[in-house]
C-alpha positions as CSV (number, residue, x, y, z in Angstrom):
1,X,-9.6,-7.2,18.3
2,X,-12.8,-5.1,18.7
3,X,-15.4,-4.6,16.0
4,X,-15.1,-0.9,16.3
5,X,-11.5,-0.6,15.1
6,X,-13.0,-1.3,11.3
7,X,-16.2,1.6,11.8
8,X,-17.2,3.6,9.0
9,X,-20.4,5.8,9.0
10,X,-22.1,4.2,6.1
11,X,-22.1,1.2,7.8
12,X,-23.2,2.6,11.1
13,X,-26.8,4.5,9.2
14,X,-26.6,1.2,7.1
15,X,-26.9,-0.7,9.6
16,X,-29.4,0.7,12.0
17,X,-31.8,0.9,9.1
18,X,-31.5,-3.3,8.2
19,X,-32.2,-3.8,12.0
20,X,-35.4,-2.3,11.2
21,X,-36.1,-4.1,8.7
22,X,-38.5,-7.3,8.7
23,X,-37.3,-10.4,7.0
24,X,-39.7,-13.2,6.0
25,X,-38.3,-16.2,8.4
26,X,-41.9,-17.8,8.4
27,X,-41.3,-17.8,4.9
28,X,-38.2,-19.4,4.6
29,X,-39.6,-22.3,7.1
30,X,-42.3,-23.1,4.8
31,X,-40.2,-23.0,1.5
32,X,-37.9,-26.0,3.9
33,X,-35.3,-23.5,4.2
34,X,-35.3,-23.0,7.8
35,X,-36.1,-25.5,10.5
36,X,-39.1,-24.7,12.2
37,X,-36.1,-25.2,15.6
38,X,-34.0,-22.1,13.6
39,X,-37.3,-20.1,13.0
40,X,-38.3,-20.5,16.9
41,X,-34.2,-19.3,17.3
42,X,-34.1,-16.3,15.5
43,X,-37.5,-14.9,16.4
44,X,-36.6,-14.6,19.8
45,X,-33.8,-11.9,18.8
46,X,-35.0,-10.5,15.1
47,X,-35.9,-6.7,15.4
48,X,-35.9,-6.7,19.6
49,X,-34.4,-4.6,21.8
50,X,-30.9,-4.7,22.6
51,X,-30.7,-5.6,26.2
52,X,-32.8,-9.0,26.0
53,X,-30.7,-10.0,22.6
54,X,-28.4,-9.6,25.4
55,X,-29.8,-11.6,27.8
56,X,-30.6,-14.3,25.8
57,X,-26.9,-14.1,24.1
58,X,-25.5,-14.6,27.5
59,X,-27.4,-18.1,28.3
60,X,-26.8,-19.1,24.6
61,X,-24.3,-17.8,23.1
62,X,-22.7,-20.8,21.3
63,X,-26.1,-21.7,19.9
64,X,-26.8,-18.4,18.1
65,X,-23.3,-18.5,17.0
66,X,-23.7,-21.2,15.1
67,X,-27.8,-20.2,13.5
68,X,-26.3,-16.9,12.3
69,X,-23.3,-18.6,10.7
70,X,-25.3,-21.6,9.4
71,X,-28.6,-19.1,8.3
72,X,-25.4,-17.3,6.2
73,X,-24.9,-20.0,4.7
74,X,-27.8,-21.3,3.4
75,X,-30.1,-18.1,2.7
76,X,-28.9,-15.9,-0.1
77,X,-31.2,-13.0,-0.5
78,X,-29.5,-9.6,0.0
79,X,-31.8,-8.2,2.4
80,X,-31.3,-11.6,4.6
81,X,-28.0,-11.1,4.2
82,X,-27.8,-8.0,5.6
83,X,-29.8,-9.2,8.6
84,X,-28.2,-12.0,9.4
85,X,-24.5,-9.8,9.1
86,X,-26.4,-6.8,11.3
87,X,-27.1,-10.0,14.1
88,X,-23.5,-11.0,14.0
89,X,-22.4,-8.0,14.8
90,X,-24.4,-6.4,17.0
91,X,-23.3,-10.2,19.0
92,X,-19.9,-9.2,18.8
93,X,-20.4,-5.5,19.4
94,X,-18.3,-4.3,22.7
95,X,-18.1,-8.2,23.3
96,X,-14.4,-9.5,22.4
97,X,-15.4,-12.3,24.7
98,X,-17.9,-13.7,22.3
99,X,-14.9,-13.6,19.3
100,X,-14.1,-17.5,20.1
101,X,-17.8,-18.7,19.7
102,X,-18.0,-17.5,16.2
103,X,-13.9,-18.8,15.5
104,X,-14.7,-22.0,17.4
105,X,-17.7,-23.1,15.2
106,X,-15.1,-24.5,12.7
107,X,-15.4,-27.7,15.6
108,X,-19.1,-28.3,14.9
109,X,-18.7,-27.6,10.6
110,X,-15.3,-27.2,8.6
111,X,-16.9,-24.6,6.5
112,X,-17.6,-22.5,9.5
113,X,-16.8,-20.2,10.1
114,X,-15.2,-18.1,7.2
115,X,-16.7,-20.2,3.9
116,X,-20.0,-18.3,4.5
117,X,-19.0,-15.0,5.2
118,X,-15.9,-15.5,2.3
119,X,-18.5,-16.3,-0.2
120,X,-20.7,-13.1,0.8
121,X,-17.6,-11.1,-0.4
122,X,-18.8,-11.9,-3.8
123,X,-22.8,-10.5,-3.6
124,X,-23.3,-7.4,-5.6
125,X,-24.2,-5.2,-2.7
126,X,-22.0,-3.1,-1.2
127,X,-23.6,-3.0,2.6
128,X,-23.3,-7.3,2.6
129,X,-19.6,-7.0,1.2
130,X,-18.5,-4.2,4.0
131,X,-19.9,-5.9,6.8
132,X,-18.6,-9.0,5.8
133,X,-14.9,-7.6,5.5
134,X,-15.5,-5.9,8.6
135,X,-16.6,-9.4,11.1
136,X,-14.0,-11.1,8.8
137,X,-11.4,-8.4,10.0
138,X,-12.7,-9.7,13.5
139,X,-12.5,-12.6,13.2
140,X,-9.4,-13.1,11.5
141,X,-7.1,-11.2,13.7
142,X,-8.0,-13.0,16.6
143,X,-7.2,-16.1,15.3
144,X,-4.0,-17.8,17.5
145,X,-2.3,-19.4,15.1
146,X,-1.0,-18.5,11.6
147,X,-3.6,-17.9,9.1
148,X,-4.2,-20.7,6.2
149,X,-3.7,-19.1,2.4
150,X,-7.0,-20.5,1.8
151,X,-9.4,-17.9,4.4
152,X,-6.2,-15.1,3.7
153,X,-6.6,-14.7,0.1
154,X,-10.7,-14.3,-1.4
155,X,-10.4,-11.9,1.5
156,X,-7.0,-10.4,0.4
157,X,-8.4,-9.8,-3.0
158,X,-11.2,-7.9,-2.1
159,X,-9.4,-6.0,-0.2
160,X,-7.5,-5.1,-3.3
161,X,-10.7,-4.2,-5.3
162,X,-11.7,-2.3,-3.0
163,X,-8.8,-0.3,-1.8
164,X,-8.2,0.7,-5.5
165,X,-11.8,1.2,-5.9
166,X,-13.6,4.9,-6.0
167,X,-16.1,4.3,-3.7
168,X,-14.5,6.1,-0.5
169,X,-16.5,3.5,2.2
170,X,-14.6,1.0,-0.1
171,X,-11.0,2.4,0.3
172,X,-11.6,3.5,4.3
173,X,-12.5,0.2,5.2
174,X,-10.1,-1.9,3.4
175,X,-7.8,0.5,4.8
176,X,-9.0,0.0,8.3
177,X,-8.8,-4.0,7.5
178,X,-5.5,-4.0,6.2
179,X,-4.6,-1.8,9.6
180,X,-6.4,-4.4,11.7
181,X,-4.5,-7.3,10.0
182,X,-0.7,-6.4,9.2
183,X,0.3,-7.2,12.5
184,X,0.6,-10.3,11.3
185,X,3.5,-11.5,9.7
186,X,1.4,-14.1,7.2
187,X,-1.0,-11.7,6.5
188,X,2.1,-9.1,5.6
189,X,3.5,-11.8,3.0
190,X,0.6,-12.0,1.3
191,X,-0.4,-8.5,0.6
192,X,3.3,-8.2,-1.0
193,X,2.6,-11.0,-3.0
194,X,-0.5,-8.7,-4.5
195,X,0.3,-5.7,-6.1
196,X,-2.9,-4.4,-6.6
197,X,-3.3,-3.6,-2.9
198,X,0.1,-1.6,-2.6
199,X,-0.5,0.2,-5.7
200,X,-4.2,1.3,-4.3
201,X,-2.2,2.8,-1.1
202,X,0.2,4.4,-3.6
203,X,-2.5,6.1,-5.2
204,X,-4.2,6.9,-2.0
205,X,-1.5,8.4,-0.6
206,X,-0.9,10.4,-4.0
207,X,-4.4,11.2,-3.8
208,X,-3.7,14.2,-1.5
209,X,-5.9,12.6,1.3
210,X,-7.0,14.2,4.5
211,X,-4.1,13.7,7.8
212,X,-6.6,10.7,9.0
213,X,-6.2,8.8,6.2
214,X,-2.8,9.7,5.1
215,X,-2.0,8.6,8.7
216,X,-3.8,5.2,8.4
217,X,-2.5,4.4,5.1
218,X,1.2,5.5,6.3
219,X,0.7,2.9,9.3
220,X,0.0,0.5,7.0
221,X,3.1,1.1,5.0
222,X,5.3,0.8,8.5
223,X,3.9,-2.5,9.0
224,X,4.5,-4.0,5.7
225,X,8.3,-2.3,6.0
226,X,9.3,-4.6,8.7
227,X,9.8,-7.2,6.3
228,X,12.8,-7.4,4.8
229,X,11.9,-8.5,1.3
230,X,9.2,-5.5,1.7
231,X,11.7,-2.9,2.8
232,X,14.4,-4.4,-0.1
233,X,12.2,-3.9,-2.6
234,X,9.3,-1.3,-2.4
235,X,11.1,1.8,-3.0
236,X,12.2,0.6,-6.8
237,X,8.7,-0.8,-7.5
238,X,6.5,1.8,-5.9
239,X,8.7,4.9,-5.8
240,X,7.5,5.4,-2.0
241,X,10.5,7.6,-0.5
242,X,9.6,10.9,-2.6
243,X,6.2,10.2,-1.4
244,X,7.1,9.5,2.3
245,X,9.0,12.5,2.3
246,X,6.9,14.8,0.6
247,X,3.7,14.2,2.8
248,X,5.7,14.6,5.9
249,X,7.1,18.0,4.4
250,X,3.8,18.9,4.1
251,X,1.7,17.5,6.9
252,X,0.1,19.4,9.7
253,X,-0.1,16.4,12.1
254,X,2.5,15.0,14.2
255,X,1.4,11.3,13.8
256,X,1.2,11.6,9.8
257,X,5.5,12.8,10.3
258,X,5.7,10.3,13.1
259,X,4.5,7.7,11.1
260,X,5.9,8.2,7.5
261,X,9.5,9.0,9.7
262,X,9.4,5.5,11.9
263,X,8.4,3.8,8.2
264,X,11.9,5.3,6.6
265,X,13.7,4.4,9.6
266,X,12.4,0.7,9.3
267,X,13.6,1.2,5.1
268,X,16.9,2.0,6.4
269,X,17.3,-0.5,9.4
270,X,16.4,-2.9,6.9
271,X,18.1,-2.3,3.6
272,X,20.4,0.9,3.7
273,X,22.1,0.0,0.3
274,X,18.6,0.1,-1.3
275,X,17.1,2.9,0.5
276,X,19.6,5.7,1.3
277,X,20.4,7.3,-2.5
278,X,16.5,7.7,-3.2
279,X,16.6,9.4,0.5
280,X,19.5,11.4,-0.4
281,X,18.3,12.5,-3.7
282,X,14.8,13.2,-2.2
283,X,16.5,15.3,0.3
284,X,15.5,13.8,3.6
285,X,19.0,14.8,4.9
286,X,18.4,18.6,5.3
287,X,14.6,17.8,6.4
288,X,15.8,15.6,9.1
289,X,18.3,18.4,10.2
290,X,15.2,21.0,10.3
291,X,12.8,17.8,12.3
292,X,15.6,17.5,14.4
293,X,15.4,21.5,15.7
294,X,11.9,21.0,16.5
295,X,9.6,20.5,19.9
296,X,7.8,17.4,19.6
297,X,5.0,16.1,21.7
298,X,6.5,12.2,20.8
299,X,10.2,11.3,22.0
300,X,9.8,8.4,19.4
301,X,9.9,10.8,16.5
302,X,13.0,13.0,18.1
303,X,14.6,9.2,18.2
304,X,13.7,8.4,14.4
305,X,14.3,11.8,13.2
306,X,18.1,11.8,14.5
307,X,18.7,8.4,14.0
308,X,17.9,9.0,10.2
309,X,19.9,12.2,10.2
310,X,23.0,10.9,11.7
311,X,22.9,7.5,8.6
312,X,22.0,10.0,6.1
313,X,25.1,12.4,7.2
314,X,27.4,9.4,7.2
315,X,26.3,8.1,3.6
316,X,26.4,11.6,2.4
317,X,30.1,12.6,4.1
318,X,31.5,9.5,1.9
319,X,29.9,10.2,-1.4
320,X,31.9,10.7,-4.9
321,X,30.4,12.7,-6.9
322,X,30.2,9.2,-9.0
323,X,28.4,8.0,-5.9
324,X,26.0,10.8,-6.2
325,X,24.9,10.4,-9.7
326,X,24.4,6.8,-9.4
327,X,21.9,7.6,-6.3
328,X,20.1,9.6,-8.3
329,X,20.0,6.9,-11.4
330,X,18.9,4.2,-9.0
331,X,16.1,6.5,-7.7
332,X,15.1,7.7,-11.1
333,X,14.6,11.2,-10.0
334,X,17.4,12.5,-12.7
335,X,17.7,16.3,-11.7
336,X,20.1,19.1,-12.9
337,X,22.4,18.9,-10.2
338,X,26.2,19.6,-10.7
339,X,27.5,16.6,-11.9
340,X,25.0,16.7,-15.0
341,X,27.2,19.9,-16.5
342,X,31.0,19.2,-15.1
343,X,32.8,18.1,-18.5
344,X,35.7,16.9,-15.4
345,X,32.9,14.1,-14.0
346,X,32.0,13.0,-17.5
347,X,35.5,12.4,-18.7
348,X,36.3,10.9,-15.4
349,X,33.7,8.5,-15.2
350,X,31.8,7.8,-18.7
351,X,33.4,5.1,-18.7
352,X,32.0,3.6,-15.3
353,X,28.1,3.4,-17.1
354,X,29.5,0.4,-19.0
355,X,30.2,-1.7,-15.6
356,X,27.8,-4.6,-14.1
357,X,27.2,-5.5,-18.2
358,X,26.1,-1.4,-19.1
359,X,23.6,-1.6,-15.8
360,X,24.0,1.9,-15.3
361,X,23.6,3.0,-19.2
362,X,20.6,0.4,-19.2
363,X,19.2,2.3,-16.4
364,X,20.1,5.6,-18.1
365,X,17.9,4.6,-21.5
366,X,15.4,2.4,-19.2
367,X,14.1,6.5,-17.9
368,X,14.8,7.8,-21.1
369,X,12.3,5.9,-22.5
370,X,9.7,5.2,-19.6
371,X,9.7,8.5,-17.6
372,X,6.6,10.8,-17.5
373,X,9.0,13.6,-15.9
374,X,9.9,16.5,-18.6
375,X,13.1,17.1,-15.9
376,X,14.2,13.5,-16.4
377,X,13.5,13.1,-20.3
378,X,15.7,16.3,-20.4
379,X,18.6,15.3,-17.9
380,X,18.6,12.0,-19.6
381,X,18.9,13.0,-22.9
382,X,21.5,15.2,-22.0
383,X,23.7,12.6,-20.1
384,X,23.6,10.1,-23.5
385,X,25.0,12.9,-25.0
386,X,27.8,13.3,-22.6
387,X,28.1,9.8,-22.8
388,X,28.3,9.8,-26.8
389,X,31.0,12.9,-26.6
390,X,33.2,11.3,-24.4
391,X,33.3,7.3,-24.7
392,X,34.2,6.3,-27.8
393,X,32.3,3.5,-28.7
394,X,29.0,5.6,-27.0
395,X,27.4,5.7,-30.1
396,X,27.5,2.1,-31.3
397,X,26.3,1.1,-28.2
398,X,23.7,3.5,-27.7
399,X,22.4,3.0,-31.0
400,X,22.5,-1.0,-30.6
401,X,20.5,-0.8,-27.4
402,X,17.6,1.3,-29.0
403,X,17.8,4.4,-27.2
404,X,19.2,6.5,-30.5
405,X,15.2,5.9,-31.8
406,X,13.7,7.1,-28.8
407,X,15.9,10.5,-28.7
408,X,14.9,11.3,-31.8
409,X,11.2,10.7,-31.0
410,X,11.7,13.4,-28.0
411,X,12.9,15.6,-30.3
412,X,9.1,16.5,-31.4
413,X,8.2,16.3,-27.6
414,X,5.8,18.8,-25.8
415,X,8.4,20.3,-23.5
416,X,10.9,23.1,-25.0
417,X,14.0,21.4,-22.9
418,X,13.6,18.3,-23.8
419,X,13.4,18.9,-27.2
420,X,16.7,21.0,-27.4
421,X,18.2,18.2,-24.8
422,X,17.3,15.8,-27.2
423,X,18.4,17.6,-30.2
424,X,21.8,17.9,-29.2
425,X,22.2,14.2,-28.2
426,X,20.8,13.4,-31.7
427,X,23.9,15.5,-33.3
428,X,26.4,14.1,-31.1
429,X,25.0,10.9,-32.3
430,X,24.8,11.4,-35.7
431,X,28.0,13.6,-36.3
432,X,30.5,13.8,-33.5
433,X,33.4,11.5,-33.8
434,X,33.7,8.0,-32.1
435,X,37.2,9.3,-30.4
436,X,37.1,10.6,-27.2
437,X,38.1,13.8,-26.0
């Protein structure tokens, strides 16, 4: 795991004006803070030239490893901070080799050597908090065996700050962390276990970002998918498949479509029941079709493309039309496709809303009453009245489970349709009788 995989050009200008910086180690000796064996240490590398930090790193290595960490430790100005973080990583700099005598240090201390550069996570200084995340980054993925909750999580939740944070250095290197890291199956639990940090790659992603980003984020997303709990799941709390599908629609880049494609396929590989309606309804099917006609630099996308074509064309050859409007109630993308208006599908199946105890009516008045979407208030009011009209006991029912209140509060709403949607449910409510037709 080399340093440079978490680079960001604030850090890089950042950091080669703290190297010229002087720090007051004499200082710190007198006040006891620094053994006068530390001070003779760190002068011989503080503010000299590269190649004989070098040369002196090579004899003793292991030494220096343990100053930095220990000097991290104990010294909590922010301008020594930044030095002492600017050392560590210039040691580790194009030198993976040097990775176990930082990791290794935990031999000579317990604390060492994450409690020091953990606790810098929470100095108010953005340069020290960066360049911690970064060596932590380091650090962390090198690590052979399975990482303890206990390093994971301070640095976890700074990565959610920061990744939902508006400073962009913030959001591209938590990004670049979280890239670094998700390889690892540990580290993939326990960013599912906080939703701060998916919802900041959400909002990232929704954030129109340039193809660099949207890429990085979007391989962040395939990693977390290969976990099945992940791939059950993410769709109905983060609505992710319009999103997927819409960036790939629109991106210029073959690796932001690679990478958002091989991230559906892992959705589908992994849990087709709660995956393939949102695709359906978000119309992946026809998009795959058009990927699949195109010249691609990548044989891995032509692979993903076709293998999501051919599941979508198999779900799609065996839908009902009941089958269809339940996809699109799951998904909560409510649209004014045919089955919305056909009197024959609403007399055939009204009564199906009222299996798995009303799920599907629940559902119905759970995006009546939450949805931001003027299309979905509107198709949703309009389906409670179809439901009213032609199941007899509709209005009881839809009156007991508070959705009558909330149509005729979307009667006053801004949009024209949803008014007039919501109107006529409110008169089939209120006047229509119970019998069904």
């Amino acid at each position: 795991m080399s340093l440079s995989l978490v680079s960001n050009a604030y850090l890089d200008e950042s950091t080669a004006k703290i190297r010229a910086k002087p720090v007051p180690w004499e200082g710190y000796q007198r006040a006891g803070h620094v053994t006068s064996e530390e001070l003779a240490l760190i002068k011989k590398v503080d503010r000299q030239p590269r190649a004989r930090t070098e040369s002196i790193l090579l004899s003793d290595g292991p030494t220096y490893a343990l100053l930095y960490l220990r000097l991290l430790h104990k010294l909590q100005r922010v301008d020594t901070m930044q030095c002492i973080l600017v050392l560590i990583a210039d040691a580790l700099s194009d030198h993976d080799e040097r990775i176990p005598l930082f990791t290794r240090s935990v031999e000579s201390d317990p604390e060492l050597p994450y409690g020091p550069l953990l606790r810098t996570l929470g100095t108010q200084d953005d340069f020290v908090q960066l360049k911690a995340a970064q060596i932590l980054t380091v650090l962390l993925s090198s690590e052979a065996a399975p990482l303890q909750l206990v390093q994971l999580q301070p640095f976890l939740n700074t990565l959610s700050a920061f990744v939902q944070s508006t400073s962009p250095h913030k959001r591209d290197v938590a990004v670049q962390c979280l890239e670094a890291m998700l390889p690892r199956q540990e580290v993939r639990k326990a960013v599912w276990a906080i939703p701060g940090i998916v919802n900041g790659l959400v909002e990232i992603l929704k954030s129109n970002p340039g193809p660099q980003m949207s890429y990085q984020v979007g391989f962040c997303f395939w990693l977390l998918t290969f976990e099945q709990e992940v791939a059950e799941q993410i769709n109905r709390k983060y609505d992710v498949i319009p999103l997927f599908v819409d960036i790939s629609q629109a991106a210029v880049k073959e690796k932001v479509i690679r990478v958002n494609i091989a991230t559906l396929r892992n959705l589908v590989t992994k849990a087709p029941t709660a995956n393939l309606p949102a695709m359906l309804v978000s119309q992946l099917l026809p998009f795959t079709t058009n990927l699949a006609s195109r010249k691609w630099s990548d044989e891995d996308i032509l692979e993903d493309v076709q293998f999501l074509r051919d599941e979508l064309k198999s779900r799609f050859e065996s839908l009902t039309t009941w089958d269809e409007y339940t996809s699109e109630l799951t998904s909560g993308h409510l649209s004014w496709t045919p089955v919305h208006e056909s009197d024959l599908f609403w007399k055939e199946n009204v009564v199906k809303l009222n299996e798995k105890d009303y799920s599907y009516l629940k559902r119905l008045i759970e995006l009546l009453q939450s949805s931001p979407d003027p299309i979905v208030l509107a198709v949703a009011a309009h389906d409670l009245g179809q439901y009213v009209k032609y199941y007899e006991r509709g209005k009881k029912l839809v009156t007991d489970l508070g959705a009558k209140t909330r149509v005729m509060e979307l009667m006053a709403h801004g949009n024209p349709d949803v008014r007039y949607q919501a109107l006529v449910s409110v008169q089939r409510l209120v006047s229509h009788p119970w019998q069904a037709v």
